[in-house]
N, C-alpha and C positions, 0 to 999 in steps of 0.2 A: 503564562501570559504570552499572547502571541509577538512575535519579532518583527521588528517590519525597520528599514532602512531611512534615515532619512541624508539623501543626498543634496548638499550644497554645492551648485554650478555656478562660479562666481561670474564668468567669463555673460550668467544671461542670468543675473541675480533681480532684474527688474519682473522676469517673467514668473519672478516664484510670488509674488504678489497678488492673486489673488481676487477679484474683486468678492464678496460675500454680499449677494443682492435676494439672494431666497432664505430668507431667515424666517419661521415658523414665529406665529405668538405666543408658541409653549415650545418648548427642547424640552427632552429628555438624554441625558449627557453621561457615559462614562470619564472615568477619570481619563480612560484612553485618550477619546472622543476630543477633552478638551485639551489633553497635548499632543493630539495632530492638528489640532485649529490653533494651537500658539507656535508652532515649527512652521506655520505657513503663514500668519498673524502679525507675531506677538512684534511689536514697534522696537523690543529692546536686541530681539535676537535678529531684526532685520537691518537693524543700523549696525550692530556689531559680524553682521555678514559681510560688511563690503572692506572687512581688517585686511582679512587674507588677499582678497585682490588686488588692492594698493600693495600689499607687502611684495606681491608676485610678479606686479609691474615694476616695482621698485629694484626687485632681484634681473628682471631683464634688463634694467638700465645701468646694473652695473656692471654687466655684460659690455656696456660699451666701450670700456679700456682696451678691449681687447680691436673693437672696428677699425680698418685699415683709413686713413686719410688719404683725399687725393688733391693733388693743387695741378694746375697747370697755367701759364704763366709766356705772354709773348711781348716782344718790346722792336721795335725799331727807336736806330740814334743818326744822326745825322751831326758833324761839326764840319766847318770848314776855317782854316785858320791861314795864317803867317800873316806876312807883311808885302807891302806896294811901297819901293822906294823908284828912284831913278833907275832907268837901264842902266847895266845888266844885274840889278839888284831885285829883280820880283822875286817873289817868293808866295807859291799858296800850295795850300793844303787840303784836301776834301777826302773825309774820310764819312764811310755809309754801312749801318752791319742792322741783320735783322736777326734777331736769336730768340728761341724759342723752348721751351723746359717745361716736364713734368716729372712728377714722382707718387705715390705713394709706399705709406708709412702705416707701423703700426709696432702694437709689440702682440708678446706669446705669453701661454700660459706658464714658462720657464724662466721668466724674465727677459727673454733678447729683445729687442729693438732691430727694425731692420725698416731700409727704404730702398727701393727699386725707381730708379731714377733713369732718365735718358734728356738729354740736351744736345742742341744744334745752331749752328750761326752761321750766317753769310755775310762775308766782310768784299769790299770794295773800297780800293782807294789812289788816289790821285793827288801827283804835286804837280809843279810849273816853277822851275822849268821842268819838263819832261825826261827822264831817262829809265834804264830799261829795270835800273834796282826799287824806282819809288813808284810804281805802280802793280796793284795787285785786285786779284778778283778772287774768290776762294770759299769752299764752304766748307767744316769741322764742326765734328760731334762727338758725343760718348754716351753710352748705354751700359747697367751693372747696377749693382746693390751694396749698401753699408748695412754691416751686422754693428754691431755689439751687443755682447753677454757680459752680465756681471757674472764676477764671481764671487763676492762676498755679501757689499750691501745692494740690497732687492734679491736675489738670488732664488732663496727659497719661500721669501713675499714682499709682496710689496703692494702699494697702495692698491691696484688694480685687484689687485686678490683678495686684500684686507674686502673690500667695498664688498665683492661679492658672498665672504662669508657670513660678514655681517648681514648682508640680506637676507640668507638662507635662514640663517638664526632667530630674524626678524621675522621673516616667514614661518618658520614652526611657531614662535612663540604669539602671533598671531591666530593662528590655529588652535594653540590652546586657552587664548585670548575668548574668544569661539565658544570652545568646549567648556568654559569657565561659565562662561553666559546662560548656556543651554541649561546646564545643571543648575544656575541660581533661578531659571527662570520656570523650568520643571519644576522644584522644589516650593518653589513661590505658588504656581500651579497645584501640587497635592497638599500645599495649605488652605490655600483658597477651599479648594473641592473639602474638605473635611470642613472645614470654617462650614462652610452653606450647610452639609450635612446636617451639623451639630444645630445650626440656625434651624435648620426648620423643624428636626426632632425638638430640640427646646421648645418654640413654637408649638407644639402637639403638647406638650408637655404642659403648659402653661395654659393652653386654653380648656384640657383635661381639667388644672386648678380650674378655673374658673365656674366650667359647667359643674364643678364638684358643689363649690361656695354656694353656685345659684341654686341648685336643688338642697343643701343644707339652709338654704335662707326661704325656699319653698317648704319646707317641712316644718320649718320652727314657728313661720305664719301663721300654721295649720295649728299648733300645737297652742299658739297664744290666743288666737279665736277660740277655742275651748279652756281657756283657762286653765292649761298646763305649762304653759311658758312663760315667763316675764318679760316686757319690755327690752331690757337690757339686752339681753340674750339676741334677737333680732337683730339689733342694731351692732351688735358685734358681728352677726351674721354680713350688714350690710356692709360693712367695715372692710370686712375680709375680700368680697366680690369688688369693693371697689379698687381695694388694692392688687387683686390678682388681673381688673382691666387694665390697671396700667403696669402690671406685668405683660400682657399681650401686647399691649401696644407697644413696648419697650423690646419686644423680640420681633415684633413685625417691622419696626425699624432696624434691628440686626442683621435680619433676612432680607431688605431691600439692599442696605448696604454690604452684607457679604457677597451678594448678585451682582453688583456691581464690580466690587474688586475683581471678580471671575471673569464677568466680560471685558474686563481693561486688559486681562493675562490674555486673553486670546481671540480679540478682536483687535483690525486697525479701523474700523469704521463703527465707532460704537453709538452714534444715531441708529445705524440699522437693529442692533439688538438691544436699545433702549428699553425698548417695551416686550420683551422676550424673555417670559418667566424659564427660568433653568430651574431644572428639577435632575439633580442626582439621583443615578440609576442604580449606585452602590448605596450601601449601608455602613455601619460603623458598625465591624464585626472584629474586634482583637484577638489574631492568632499567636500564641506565644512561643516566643523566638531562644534559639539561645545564642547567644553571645560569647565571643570569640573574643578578647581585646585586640591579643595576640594578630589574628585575620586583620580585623578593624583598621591597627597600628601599617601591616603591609600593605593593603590596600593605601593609605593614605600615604604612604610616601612614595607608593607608584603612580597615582593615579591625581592624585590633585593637582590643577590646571595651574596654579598659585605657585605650587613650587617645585612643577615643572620650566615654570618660566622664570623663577630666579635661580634654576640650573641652567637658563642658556644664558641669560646676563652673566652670569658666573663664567660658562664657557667662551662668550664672548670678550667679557675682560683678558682672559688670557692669550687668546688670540691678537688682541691688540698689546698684551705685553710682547706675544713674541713678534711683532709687526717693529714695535721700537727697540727692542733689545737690537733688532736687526741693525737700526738704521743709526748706529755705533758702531757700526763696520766702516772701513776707508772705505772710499769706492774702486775697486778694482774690478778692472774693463777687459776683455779680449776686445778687439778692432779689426775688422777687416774690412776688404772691396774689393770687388772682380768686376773686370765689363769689357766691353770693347772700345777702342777707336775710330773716327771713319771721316776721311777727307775725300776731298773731291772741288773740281768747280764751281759743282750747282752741289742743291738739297742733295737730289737723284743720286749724283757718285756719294756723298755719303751714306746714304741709305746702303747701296750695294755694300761697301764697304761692312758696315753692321751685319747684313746678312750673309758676309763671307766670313768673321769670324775670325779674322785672321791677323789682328793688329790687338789683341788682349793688353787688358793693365790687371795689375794687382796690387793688395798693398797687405799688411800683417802687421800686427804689433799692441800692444796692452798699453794701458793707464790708468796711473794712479791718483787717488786726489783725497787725501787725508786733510779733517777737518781741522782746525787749531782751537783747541777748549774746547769746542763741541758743548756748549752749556745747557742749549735747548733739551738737545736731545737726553744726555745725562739724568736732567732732570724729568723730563719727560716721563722715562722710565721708572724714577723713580714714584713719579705718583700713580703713574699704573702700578708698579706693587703694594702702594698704600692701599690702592683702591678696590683691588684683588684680595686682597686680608680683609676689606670692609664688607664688601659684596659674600665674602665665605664666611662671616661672623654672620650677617643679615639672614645666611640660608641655613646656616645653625637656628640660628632663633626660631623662623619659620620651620623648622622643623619637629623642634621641640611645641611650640606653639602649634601646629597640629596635633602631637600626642598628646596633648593636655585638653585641645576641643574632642579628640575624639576618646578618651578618658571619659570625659563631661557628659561627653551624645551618651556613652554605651550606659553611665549609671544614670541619667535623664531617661532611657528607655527603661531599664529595669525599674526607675521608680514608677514610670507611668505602668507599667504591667501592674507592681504590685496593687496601687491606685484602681486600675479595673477591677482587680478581682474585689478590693475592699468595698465599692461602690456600688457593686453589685450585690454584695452580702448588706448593704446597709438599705437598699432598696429592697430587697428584699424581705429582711424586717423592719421596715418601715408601714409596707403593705401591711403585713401582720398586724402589727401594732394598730394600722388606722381601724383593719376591721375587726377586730377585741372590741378597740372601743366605740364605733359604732355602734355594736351590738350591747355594750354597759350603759350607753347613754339611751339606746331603746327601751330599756327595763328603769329609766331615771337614776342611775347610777355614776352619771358621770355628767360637766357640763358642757355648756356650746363651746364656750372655750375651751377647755381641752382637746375638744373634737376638733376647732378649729387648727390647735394649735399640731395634732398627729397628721391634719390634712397638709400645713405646712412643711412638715416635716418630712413625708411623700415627696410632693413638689421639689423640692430642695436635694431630696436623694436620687430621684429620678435626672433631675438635670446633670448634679452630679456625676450620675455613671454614664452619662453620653456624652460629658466633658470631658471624662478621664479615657474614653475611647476614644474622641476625637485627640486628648492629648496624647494617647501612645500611637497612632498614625504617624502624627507628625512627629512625632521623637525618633521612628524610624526613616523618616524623611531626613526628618536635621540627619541625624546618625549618617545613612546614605553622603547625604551632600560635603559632611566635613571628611569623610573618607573619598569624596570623588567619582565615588558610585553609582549616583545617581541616572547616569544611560543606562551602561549596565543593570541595573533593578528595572527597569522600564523597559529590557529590549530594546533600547537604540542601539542603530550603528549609524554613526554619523560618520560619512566619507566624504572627505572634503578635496574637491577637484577642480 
């Protein structure tokens, strides 16, 4: 079977849409055919495209703990004060400063915290009476950055980190959120496509009955106008044509409705192919398979989307136990600061001052800050380990609950092989059997009924071995889909970007 890729661009997920405006009033369709028109189509696998997007938006936003903040921040004050008594008791006071600050902050992907800060002011002020200590005009600033590193709690995670992992995790398992759909939706696809098969061979098969009855009910006509047949006999004839019409017309409504289900798989505009007879281009042809369990069983615990993703809920639990185990640590801080100083009359001298460098501060020193009962957190952890034991019982079960569908698939497919072959040998003598007695009731050795009753029996064998091929396709579809296989058998590669 040829390969061929199908890639999903989330980032231009409206343009994989398609419009389908040239739709013929007959198709003729491989099974291929209709799962490259539901990979570009199909409504389930186009809503379940837009998972990974969100989850990858979602993983960029939690990138934002890490974005630096910036504030900046200007103020001027003005007071003037004292008291107005009798001379020589005045007394006033005028005091004027304009000061101005910024900083940006952020933290690391190591835990520190850190803000780069610079501040300045100009102060001015005046008393009355007047002397040479209460008057002043001046401006001072400072420039430098505050670290802190834990060392215990946040250290090796903390919130900003937990977010992000968890989004990664949400991102894969959206992925195989994705890869879950494709396969249910394939699968749904190569039922369909057998379903229609089976419908229209039926259909042939049934109107086969029919033209049969009509020519046995033309002959026995013949045979009563000469006075070799009785009445009865006819009317059992008509009996039979009547009930093999409403066999056709009971498969011709099969085959409208299996048509349908097909273009629901792989149309979003199904007015357009309303009226658009689909005609499969394959046959029901059973090549017999053998069967591995052993293979089966490995495939289905690598590969299945289901519990792939309650391995990252799994994984993800534990991440968030070690997110709280953490935050049962005291907090213990390293602390530092470095920067400069810079004074002057105006802004100007402290400026200069800052870019000489040469009046530095520093500071050093840790802190501790230990919780008292710590209840929250205590417990906290403790239901993430409940919940962790719960989440690992769940992927037990789903585990084993895999091995038992796919148990199920692999003797569902052996029964449907043996089924072929049986239906085939009964069709086969069934044939036989009709024409023996054809030819005994030629020679008046046998009655209408009988004959009718071997032509039913035909009919009946006949449909039968094109059900029992239509059902061993789909057993190795089921098969496929409880193992996860399902790309893989069909040459997909879904690359998801």
């Amino acid at each position: 079977m040829k390969k061929f890729t199908a890639v999903f661009v989330f980032a231009a997920a409206l343009a994989s849409v398609r419009a389908q405006t040239n739709v013929p009033p007959a198709a003729t369709l491989s099974l291929q055919d209709c799962i490259t028109e539901a990979l570009k189509h199909n409504f389930d696998v186009q809503v379940k495209r837009y998972d990974p997007q969100v989850s990858l938006y979602e993983l960029y936003a939690a990138y934002a703990g890490y974005d630096p903040s910036f504030s900046i921040s200007g103020s001027h004050s003005y007071n003037k004060s004292g008291q107005v008594d009798d001379p020589p008791f005045n007394s006033i006071n005028v005091y004027d400063q304009d000061n101005y600050s910024s900083d940006i902050g952020g933290g690391t992907p190591w835990g520190m915290t850190y803000d780069l800060f610079g501040k300045i002011g100009k102060s001015a002020g005046s008393s009355i009476p007047v002397t040479s200590d209460n008057n002043f005009n001046g401006s001072s600033g400072q420039v430098g950055v505050d670290l802190t590193q834990p060392l215990l709690k946040n250290l090796w995670i903390d919130s900003t980190r937990l977010n992000i992992t968890a989004a990664k995790n949400n991102l894969k398992s959206s992925e195989q959120g994705l890869r879950g759909q494709l396969i249910k939706t394939v699968a749904a696809i190569e039922n369909a496509y057998y379903e229609l098969i089976y419908a229209r061979e039926n259909l042939q098969v049934q109107r086969e009955a029919q033209t049969l009855s009509q020519t046995q009910l033309d002959q026995d006509k013949q045979r009563m106008q000469i006075g070799t047949l009785a009445q009865l006999s006819v009317e059992q004839d008509e009996s039979q044509l009547a009930q093999n019409k409403a066999n056709v017309i009971k498969a011709e409504f099969t085959l409208a409705t299996d048509q349908n289900t097909l273009k629901n798989l792989i149309t979003d505009n199904y007015k357009l192919w309303h009226d658009t007879d689909l005609t499969p281009s394959e046959s029901l042809e059973a090549d017999k398979q053998l069967f591995d369990l052993q293979d089966s069983w490995g495939k289905g615990l690598t590969l299945r989307p289901d519990l792939l993703q309650q391995q990252l809920t799994l994984e993800q639990q534990g991440i968030l136990l070690k997110f709280d185990r953490n935050q049962l640590f005291p907090e213990l801080d390293l602390i530092g600061s470095y920067g400069y100083n810079g004074a002057g009359n105006d802004f100007q001298g402290s400026y200069n001052q800052f870019g000489q460098a040469n009046r530095p501060f520093y500071s050093y020193g840790a802190q501790l800050s230990v919780p008292v009962g710590d209840i929250k957190a205590r417990n906290t952890l403790k239901s993430d380990k409940v919940t962790k034991a719960q989440y690992l019982l769940e992927l037990k079960q789903l585990e084993q609950n895999i091995l038992v569908e796919i148990d199920n698939a692999v003797k569902q497919a052996q029964s449907a092989w043996e089924s072929v072959e049986a239906t085939k040998e009964a069709r086969i003598y069934a044939e036989a059997a009709l024409d023996a007695e054809q030819k005994t009731y030629a020679v008046g050795k046998a009655t209408t009924f009988e004959v009718l009753q071997y032509q039913n029996n035909l009919t009946a064998a006949r449909s039968q071995e094109i059900r029992a091929l239509a059902d061993y396709e789909e057993a190795l579809s089921n098969l496929a889909q409880q193992e996860g296989s399902t790309l893989q058998r069909r040459g997909l590669d879904v690359v998801v970007k």
